[in-house]
N, C-alpha and C positions, 0 to 999 in steps of 0.2 A: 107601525101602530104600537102604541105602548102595550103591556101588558095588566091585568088588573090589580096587580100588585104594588105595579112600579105606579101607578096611579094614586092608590093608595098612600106609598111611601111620600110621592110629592106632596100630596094633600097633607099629609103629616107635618110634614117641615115648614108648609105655608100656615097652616095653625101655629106652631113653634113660633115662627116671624112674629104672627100677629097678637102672641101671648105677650113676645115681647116689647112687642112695641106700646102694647097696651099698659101701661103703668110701669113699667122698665122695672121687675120686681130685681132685686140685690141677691144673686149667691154670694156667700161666705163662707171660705175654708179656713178651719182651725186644725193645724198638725202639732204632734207634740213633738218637741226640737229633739230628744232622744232620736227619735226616728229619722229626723230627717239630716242628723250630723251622721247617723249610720249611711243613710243615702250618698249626702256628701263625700264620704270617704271614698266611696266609690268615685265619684268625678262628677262633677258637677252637670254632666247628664244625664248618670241616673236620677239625680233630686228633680231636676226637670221633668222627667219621663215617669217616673212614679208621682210627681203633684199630680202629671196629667191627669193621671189615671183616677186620682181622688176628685178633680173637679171634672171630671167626666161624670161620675157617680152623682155629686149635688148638683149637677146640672138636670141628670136624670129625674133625681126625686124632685126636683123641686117641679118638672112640667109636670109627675105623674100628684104632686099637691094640686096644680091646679086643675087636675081634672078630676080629682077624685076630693078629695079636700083633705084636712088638716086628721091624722089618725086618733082614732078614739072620739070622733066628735057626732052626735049624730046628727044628718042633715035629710034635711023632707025631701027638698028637692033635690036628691043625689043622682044623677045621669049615668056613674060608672064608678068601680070601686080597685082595691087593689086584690093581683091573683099572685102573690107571692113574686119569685124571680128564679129567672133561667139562666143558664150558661150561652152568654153571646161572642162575640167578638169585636173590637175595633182596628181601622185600620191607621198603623203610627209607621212610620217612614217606611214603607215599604214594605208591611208586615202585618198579620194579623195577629192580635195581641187578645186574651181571652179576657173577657169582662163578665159581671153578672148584671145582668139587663129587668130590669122591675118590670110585671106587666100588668096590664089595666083590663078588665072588662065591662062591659058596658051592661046594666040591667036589665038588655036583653038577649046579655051573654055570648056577644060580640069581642071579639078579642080588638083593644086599642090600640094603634101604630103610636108609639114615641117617636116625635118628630129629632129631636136630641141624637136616638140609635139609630135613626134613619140615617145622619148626616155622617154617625161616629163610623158606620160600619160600611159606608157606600165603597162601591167598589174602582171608581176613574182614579183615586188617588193614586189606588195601587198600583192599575195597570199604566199609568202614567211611568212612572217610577222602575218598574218592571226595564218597559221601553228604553228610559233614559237611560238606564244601568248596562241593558245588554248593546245598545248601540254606542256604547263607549268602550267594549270589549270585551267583558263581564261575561262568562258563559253559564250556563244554566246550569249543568253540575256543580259550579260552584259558588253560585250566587246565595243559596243560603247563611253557608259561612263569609261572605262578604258579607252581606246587610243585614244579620242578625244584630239586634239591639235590645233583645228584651229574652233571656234566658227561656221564658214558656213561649216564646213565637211560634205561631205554627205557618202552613202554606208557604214555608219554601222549599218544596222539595220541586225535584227539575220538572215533572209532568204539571203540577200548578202553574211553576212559571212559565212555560212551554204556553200555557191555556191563555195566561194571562197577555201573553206577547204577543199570539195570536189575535185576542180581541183586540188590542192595541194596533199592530197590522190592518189589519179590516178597518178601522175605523179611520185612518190616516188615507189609506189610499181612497176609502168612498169620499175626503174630503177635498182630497187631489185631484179626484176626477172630475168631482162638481165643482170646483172650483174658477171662478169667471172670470175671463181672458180679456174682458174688454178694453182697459186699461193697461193692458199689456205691450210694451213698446221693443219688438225684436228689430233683430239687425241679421241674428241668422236661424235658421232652422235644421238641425241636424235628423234621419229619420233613419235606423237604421234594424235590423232583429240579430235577437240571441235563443239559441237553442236552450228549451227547459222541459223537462220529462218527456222528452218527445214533441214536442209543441215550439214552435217560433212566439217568441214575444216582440212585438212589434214597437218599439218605444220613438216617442218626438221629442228631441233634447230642444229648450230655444235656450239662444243667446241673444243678452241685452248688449247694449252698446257697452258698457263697464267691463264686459267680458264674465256677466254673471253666468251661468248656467241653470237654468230652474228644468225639471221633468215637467212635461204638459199632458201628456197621454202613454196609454197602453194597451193594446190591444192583443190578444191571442187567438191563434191560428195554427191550422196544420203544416202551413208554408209561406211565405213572402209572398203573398200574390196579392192582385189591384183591390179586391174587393177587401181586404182586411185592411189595408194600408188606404182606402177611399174611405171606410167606416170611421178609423182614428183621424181624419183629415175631417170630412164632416162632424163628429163630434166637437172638436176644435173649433170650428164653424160657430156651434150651433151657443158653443159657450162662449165664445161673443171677437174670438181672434180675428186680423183683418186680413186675410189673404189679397186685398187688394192693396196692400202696404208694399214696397221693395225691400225687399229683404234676399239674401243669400239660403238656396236650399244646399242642403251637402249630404248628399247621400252613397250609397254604394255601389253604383253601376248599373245595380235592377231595374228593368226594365217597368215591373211591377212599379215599382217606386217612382221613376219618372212621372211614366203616365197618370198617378194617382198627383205628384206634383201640379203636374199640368194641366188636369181637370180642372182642380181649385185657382189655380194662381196665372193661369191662362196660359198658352203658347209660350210665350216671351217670357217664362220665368228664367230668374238664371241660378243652373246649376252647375254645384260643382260635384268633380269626383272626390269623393273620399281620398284622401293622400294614405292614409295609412291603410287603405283597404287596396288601393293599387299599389304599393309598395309589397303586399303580401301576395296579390297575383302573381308581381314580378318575378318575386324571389321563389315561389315556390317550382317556379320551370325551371331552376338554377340547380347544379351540384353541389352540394356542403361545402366543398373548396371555393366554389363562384361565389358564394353567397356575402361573403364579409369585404369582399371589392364593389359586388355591386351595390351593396348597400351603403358604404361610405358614399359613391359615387349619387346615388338617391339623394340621400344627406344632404352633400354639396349642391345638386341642384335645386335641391327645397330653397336653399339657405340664401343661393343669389335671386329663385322667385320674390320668396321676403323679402329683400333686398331691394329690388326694384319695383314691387308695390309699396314699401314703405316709402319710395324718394316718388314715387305716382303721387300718392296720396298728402304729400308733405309731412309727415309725421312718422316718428321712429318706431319698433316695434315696441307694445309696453312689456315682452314678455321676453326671457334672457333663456329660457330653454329650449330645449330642442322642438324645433316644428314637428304637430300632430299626435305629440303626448296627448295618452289619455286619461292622465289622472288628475286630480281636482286644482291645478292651474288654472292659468288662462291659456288653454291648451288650440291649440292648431292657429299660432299668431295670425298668418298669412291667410286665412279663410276669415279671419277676424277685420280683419285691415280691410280687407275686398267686403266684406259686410258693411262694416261702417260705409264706405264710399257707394256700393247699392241705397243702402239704407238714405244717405244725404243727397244721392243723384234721384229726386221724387219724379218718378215718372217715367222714367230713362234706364230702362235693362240692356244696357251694353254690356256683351259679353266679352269683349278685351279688357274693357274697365276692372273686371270682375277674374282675371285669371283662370279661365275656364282652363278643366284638366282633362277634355275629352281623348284621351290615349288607352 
């Protein structure tokens, strides 16, 4: 539920709209070239960044003309007048930049939203921006000195951007979770948890036939167990995924995880073992000396499974790395190759077809 403010502000910006649509009245900025070859010298973004700032201004006065009318004139019908001006702010790449903002009140001493600082000052731009910067590697101690652009900016210090990346977070994943499945065409389902403060997060990787990857769900709990992994499986459900589709599950051995498979997807689902969650079983019974034989030897038999699913299937692997990488490849070819062939045998869960890894 919005807030009565943020209502207000909307309401502002739709007056703004319908000011201008109503007679399309003209701003016009006039600079004196002195100033703006000084600008210039600087590089032809400050001239940019400083016009802004001046047709932000006659952007302002000109809405707070139409609501207040033309100064020194007197009018009967006057609704609202001007109350001087405050120190506001705008937001310009990434940044809040300090403006002086006009305000209006209304004759019965009602403070009026400018639809113009509503739009100048809102805050998604920035947390936009925030996002995109720290998810390209950007750290928040030093994000200020990266995208400072305007000498009096303020709100980059790391606790700002910290708040900001946080809204930004929230709001990505409420849109990932409600996000509808129905049109969603997998070949495999990966379902596996990772420890965080104490807590299992429960995550559903699917995979399309291209070998894309998307995250579908997430769940939290205090352990791997059916009822946390039956909750992420019916929410899945409920946003519209078709469990009655064939598709490849690959999970980790958990028993939890089967049974919550098998619920939805019936009996006859076919699952496979995680390869690289059994290759860390293995190794870990091993001595540090055993470990780099038997893992070649791993290796190689990955390599002729792949091998002989890819000449099953009729088609080569599309992917030239190592089986069961996990980084943002087309990782674990061989689960990929047996997906596709689930996925195109409609109806038909053979589990030889499918390389099942029950050891």
């Amino acid at each position: 539920m919005k807030k009565p403010y943020q209502i207000e502000a909307q309401r502002a910006v739709k007056q703004l709209d319908a000011m201008a649509a109503d007679g399309n009245p003209v701003v016009q900025m006039m600079l004196p070239m002195a100033e703006m070859m000084g600008w210039l010298r600087k590089g032809v973004g400050e001239l940019i960044r400083q016009a802004g700032l001046q047709l932000m201004d006659l952007l302002m006065q000109e809405e707070v003309r139409e609501l207040a009318g033309e100064r020194s004139q007197p009018q009967a019908d006057r609704s609202a007048h001007r109350w001087g001006s405050e120190r506001g702010y705008c937001v310009v790449m990434g940044q809040k930049v300090p403006i002086q903002r006009p305000r209006v009140r209304t004759t019965d001493d009602k403070e009026v939203r400018l639809g113009s600082y509503e739009m100048f000052h809102r805050g998604e731009p920035l947390t936009e921006t925030v996002w995109d910067k720290l998810m390209l590697g950007l750290s928040t101690r030093n994000y200020g000195q990266a995208i400072r652009q305007f000498t009096e900016a303020y709100g980059l210090e790391k606790s700002a951007v910290s708040e900001h990346f946080i809204e930004a977070s929230r709001a990505k994943l409420k849109k990932m979770m409600e996000r509808r499945l129905d049109k969603t065409r997998l070949c495999a389902l990966m379902i596996d948890a990772t420890p965080f403060q104490g807590q299992q997060m429960v995550a559903a990787l699917g995979i399309d036939e291209s070998g894309r990857k998307m995250i579908l769900g997430i769940r939290q709990g205090a352990t791997e167990n059916a009822t946390v992994v039956g909750e992420l499986l019916a929410d899945l459900v409920e946003r519209g995924l078709d469990f009655t589709e064939p598709r490849l599950y690959i999970l980790d051995g958990g028993k939890a995880l089967t049974a919550a498979v098998k619920k939805h997807a019936g009996e006859s689902a076919a699952i496979q073992r995680c390869q690289v969650h059994k290759r860390r079983n293995v190794l870990d019974h091993l001595t540090e000396e055993q470990k780099p034989a038997v893992s070649k030897k791993l290796w190689r038999r990955q390599g002729s499974v792949e091998h002989a699913a890819s000449r099953t299937d009729g088609s080569q692997s599309e992917c030239g790395a190592e089986p069961g990488r996990r980084d943002g490849g087309d990782a674990n070819c061989s689960s990929l190759a047996h997906a596709r062939a689930v996925a195109q045998n409609h109806g038909e869960h053979q589990r030889h077809r499918v390389g099942i890894l029950d050891c």
